[in-house]
C-alpha positions as CSV (number, residue, x, y, z in Angstrom):
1,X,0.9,-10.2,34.5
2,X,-1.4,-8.2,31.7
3,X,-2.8,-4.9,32.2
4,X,-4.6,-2.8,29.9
5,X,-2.1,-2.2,27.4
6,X,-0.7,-5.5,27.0
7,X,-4.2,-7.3,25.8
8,X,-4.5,-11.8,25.5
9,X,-5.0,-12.5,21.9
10,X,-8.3,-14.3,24.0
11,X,-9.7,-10.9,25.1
12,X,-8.7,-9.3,21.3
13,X,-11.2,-12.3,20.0
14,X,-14.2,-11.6,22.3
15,X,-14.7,-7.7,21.7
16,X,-16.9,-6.9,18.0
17,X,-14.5,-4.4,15.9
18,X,-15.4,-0.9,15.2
19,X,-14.8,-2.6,11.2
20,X,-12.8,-4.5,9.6
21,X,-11.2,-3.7,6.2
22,X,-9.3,-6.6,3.9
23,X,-5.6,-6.1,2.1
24,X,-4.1,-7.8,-0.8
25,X,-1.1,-7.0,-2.8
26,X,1.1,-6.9,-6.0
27,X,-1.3,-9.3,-7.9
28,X,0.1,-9.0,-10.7
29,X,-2.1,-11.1,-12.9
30,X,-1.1,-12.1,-16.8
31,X,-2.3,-15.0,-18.7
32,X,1.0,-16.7,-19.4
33,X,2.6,-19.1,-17.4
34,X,5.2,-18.5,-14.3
35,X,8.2,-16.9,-14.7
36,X,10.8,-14.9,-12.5
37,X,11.4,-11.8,-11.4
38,X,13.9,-9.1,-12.7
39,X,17.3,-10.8,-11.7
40,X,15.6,-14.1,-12.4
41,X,15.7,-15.1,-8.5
42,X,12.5,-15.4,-7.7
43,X,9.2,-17.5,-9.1
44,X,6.5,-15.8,-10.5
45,X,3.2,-17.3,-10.8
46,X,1.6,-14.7,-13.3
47,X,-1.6,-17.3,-14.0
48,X,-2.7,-18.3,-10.7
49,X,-2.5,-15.4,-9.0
50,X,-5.7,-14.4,-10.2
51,X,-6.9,-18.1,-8.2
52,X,-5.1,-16.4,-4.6
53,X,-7.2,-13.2,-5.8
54,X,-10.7,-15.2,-5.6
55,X,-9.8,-17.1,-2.5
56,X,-9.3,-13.4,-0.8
57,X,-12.7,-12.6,-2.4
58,X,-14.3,-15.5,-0.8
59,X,-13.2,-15.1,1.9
60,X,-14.2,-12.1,2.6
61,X,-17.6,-12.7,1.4
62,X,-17.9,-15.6,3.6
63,X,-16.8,-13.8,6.4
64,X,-19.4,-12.7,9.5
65,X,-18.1,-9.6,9.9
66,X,-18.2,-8.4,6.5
67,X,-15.2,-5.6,5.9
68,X,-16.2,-2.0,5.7
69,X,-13.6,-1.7,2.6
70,X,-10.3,-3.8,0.6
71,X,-7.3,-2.1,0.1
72,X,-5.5,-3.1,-3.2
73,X,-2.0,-2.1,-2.6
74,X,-0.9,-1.7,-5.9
75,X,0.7,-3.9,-8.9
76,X,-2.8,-5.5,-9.7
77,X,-1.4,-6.5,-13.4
78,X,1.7,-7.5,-14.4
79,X,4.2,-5.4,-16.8
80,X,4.4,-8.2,-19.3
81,X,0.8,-7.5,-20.6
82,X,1.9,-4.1,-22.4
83,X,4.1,-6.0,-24.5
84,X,1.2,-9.2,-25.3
85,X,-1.2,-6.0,-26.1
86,X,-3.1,-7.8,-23.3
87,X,-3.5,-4.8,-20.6
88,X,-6.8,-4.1,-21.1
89,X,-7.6,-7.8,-21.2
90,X,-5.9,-8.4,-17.9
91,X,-7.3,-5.0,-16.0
92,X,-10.9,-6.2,-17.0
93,X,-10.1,-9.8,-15.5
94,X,-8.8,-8.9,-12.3
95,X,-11.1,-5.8,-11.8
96,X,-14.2,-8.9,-12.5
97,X,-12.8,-10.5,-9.3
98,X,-12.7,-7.7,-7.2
99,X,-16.4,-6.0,-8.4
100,X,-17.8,-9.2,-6.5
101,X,-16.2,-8.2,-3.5
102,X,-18.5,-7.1,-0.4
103,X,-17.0,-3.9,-0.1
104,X,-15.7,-1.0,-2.1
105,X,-12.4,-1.4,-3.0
106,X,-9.0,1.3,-3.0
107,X,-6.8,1.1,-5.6
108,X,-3.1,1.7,-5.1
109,X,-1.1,2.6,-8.3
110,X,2.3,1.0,-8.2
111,X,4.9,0.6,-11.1
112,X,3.2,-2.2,-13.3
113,X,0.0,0.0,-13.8
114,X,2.1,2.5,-15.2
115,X,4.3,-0.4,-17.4
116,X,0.7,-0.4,-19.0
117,X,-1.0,2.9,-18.9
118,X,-0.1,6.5,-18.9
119,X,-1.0,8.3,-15.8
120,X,-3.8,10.2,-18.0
121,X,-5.4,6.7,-18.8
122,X,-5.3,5.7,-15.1
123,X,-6.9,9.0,-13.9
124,X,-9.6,8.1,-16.1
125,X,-9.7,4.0,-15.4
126,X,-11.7,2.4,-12.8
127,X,-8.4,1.9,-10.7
128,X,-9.3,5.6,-10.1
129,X,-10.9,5.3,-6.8
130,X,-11.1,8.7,-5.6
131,X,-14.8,8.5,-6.2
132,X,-14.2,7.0,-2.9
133,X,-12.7,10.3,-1.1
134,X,-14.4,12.0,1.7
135,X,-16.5,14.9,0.3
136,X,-14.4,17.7,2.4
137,X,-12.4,20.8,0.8
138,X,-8.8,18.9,1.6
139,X,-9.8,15.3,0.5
140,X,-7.5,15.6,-2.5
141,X,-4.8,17.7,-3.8
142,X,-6.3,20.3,-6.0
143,X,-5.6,21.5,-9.5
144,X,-2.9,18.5,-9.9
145,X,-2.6,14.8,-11.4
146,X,-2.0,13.4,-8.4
147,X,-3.5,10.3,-7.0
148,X,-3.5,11.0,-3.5
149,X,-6.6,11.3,-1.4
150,X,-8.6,10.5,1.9
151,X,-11.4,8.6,3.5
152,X,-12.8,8.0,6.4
153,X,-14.2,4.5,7.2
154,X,-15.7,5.2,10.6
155,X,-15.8,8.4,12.9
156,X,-12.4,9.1,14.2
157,X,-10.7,7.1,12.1
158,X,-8.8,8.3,8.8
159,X,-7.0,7.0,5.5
160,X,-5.1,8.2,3.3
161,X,-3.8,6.9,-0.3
162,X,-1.0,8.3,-1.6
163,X,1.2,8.6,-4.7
164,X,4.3,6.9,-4.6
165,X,5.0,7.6,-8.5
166,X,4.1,11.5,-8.6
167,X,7.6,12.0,-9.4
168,X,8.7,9.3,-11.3
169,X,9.9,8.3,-15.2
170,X,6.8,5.9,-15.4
171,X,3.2,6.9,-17.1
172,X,4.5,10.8,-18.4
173,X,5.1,12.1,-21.5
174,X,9.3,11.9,-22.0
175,X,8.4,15.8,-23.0
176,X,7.0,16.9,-20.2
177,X,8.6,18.9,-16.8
178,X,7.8,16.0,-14.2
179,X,9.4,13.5,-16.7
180,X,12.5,15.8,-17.4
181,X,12.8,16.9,-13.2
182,X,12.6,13.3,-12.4
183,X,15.3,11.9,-14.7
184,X,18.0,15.0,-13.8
185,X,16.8,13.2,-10.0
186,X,17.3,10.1,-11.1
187,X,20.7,10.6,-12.8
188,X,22.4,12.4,-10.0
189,X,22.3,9.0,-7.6
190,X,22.1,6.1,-10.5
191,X,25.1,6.1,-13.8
192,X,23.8,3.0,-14.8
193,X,23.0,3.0,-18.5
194,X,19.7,0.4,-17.7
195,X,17.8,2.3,-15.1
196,X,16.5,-0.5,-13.6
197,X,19.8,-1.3,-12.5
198,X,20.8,-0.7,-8.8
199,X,22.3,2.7,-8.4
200,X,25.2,2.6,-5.6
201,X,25.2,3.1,-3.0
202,X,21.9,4.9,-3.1
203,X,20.2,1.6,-4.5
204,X,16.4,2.9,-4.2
205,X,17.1,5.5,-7.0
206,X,16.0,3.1,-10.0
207,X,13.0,3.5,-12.8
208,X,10.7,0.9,-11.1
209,X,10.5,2.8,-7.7
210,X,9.4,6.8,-7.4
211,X,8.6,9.9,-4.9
212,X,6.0,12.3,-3.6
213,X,6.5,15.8,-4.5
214,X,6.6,18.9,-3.1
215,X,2.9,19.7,-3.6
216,X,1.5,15.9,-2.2
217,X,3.6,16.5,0.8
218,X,2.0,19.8,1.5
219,X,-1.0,18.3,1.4
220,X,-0.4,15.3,3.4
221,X,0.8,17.8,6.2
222,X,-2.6,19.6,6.2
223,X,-4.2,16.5,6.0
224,X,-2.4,15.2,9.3
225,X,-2.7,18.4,10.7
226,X,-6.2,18.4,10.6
227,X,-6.8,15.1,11.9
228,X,-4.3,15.9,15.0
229,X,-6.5,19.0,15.9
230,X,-9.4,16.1,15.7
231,X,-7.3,13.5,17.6
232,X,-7.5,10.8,14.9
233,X,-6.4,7.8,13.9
234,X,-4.6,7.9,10.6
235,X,-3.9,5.0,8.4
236,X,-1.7,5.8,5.3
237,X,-1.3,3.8,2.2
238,X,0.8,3.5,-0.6
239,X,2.3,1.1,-3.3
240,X,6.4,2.0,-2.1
241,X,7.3,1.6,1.3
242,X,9.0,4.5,3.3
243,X,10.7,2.9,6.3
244,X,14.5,1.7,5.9
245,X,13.7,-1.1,8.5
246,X,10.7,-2.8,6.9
247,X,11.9,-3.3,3.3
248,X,15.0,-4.1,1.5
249,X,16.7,-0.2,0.7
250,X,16.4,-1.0,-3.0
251,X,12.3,-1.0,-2.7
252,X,12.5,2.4,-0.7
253,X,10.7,5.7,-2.2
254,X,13.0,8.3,-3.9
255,X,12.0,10.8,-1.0
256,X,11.1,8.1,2.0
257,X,13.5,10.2,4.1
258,X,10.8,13.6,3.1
259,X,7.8,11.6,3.6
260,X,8.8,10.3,7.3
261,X,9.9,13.6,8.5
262,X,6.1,14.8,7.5
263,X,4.7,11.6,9.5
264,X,7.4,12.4,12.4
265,X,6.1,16.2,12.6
266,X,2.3,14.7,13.5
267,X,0.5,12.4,16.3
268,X,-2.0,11.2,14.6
269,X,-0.2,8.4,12.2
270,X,-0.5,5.1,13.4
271,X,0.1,3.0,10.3
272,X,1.5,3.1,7.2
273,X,0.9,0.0,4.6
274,X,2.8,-1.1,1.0
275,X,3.3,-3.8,-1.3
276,X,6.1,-3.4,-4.0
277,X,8.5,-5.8,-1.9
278,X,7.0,-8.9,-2.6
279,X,8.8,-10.8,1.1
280,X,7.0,-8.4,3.3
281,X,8.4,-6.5,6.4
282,X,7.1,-5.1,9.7
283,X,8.9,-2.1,11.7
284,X,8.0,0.3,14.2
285,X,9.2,3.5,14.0
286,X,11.8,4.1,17.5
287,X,11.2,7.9,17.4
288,X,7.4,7.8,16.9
289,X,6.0,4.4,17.3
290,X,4.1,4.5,13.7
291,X,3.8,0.8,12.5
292,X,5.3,0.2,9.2
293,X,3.8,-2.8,7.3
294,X,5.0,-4.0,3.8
295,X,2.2,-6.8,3.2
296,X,3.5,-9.7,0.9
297,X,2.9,-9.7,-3.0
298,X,0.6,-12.4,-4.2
299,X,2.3,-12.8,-7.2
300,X,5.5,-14.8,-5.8
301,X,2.9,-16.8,-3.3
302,X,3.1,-20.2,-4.8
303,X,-0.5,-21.6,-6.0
304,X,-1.2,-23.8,-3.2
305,X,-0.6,-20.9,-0.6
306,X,-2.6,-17.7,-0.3
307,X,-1.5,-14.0,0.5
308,X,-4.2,-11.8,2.1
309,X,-4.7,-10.0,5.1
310,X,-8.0,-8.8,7.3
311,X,-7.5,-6.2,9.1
312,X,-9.6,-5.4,12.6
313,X,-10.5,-2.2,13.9
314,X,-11.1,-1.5,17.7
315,X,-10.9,1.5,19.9
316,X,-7.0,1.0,21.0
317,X,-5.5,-1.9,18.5
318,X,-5.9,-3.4,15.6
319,X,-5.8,-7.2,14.7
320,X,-4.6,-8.2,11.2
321,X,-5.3,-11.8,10.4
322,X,-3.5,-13.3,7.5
323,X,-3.5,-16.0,5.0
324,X,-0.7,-18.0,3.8
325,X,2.0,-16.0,3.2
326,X,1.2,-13.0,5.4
327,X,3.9,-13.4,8.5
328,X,3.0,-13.5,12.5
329,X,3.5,-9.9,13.9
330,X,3.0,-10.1,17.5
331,X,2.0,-7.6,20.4
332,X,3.6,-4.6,18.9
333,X,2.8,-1.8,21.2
334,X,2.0,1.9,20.2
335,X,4.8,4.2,22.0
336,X,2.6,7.5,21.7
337,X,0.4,7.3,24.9
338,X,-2.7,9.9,23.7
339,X,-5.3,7.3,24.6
340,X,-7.5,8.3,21.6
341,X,-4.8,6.5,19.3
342,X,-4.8,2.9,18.7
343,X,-2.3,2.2,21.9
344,X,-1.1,-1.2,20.3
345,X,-1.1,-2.5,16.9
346,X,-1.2,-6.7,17.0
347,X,-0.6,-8.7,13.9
348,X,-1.4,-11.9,13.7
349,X,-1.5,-14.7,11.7
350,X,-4.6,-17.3,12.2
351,X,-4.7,-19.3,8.8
């Protein structure tokens, strides 16, 4: 038997979305051929994934509903540029692509924009997408470098991009107090002499991942705060995922264990996406029922294969429809019961 909050995928298909919104991540573009990743495990197709990048485009673009907004999940160039003096080069290739997308697009910083700019330059790139932020008092942090804000698609419904490298190594001056704070961090869990190398048996604490500090936590509080007095529907998104149970532990933020006690504290979270770990990952939180989703990087999709997502809005669910690599994620419910919440969260793979 079905009732109401156990929909047919048939029923999900006949209703029109609120909107819909597109997802792609870890890119990583460079023009050189493939190689592999760090531990020289995994294929990486640096070339073609800028190919995977236009079939998201156009499809999109060809869709009939067209999506209200793509979110870019971080990693959109490759590290490997810096070296080949080709970042610029490569940012202005990729960012082509996406400016003939039908929708604005939010940038997520991850670890390989700051392999090739500073945070100063990023602030004032066009990966910069606060331009995008709700014009309210609280829709960025204030007086700070951080590239955290929030948006709001359609009414009763909230995102908010966050910044998984606000205390990090990567993109600050070695001088500086963030840099110096985050390496005595750093140090106390990792005695590796390369960084980048797996700390034990805290194997998150390494160069290429990062945290959210005190001040972007306060913020995200009010922020959630605010939408709980509202009774909305918040979305949060960010390059590093936070969740134990939808990554491997050595892709987890610095603070993840900070960050979800924030989310825990607040009923409005429904969702929280990332990219980073290029195999992907789905959880739900058992104490909250937040969905956790680590969308698959499109730079270890192979050319022949695709890694995108649409994403489907309705009053009590949403429907995300993948391509290629992007895995089935089936009838997940919603555990919180305030019926102005999106009571279940149904991933889906169609392509």
């Amino acid at each position: 038997t079905l009732d109401k909050d156990n929909p047919r995928m048939d029923d999900c298909r006949q209703q029109t979305p609120l909107f819909t919104f597109g997802v792609i991540a870890d890119i990583q573009y460079a023009d050189m051929d493939d190689g592999y990743n760090y531990s020289r495990t995994r294929r990486r197709y640096y070339r073609s994934s800028l190919q995977l990048l236009r079939n998201a485009r156009k499809s999109w673009s060809e869709s009939a509903v067209k999506p209200a907004f793509i979110l870019q999940l971080g990693d959109v160039i490759d590290g490997f540029n810096k070296p080949r003096d080709a970042s610029e080069r490569a940012l202005d290739t990729v960012l082509r692509e996406f400016s003939s997308c039908p929708a604005e697009v939010h940038h997520v910083w991850g670890n390989h924009e700051f392999y090739n700019f500073s945070r100063s330059a990023l602030l004032r790139s066009k990966l910069n997408s606060a331009a995008h932020a709700d014009r309210s008092p609280n829709a960025a942090p204030g007086g700070s470098d951080i590239y955290a804000y929030r948006f709001s698609p359609f009414p009763g419904f909230t995102f908010v991009v966050l910044d998984a490298y606000d205390v990090s190594l990567l993109g600050r001056e070695k001088s500086c107090e963030q840099y110096i704070n985050a390496m005595n961090l750093i140090k106390l869990y990792n005695k590796n002499e390369d960084l980048n190398s797996f700390g034990s048996p805290t194997r998150r604490f390494t160069m290429f991942n990062g945290g959210f500090s005190k001040d972007q936590l306060d913020w995200l509080d009010s922020v959630l705060s605010s939408a709980d007095e509202k009774q909305e529907r918040v979305t949060i998104v960010s390059h590093v995922p936070v969740h134990p149970d939808c990554t491997d532990n050595v892709c987890l933020a610095w603070n993840f264990d900070e960050l979800l006690a924030v989310i825990r504290s607040h009923s409005s979270v429904v969702c929280y996406m990332a990219g980073h770990a290029h195999d992907g990952g789905y959880c739900r939180d058992e104490d909250t029922g937040v969905h956790h989703l680590t969308v698959d990087g499109v730079i270890e999709t192979p050319p022949d294969s695709n890694a995108f997502a649409t994403v489907s809005v309705y009053r009590d669910r949403m429907v995300l429809k993948g391509c290629g690599s992007i895995r089935d994620r089936h009838n997940y419910k919603h555990k919180r019961s305030l019926e102005s919440k999106l009571g279940c969260l149904l991933f889906t793979v169609l392509c």
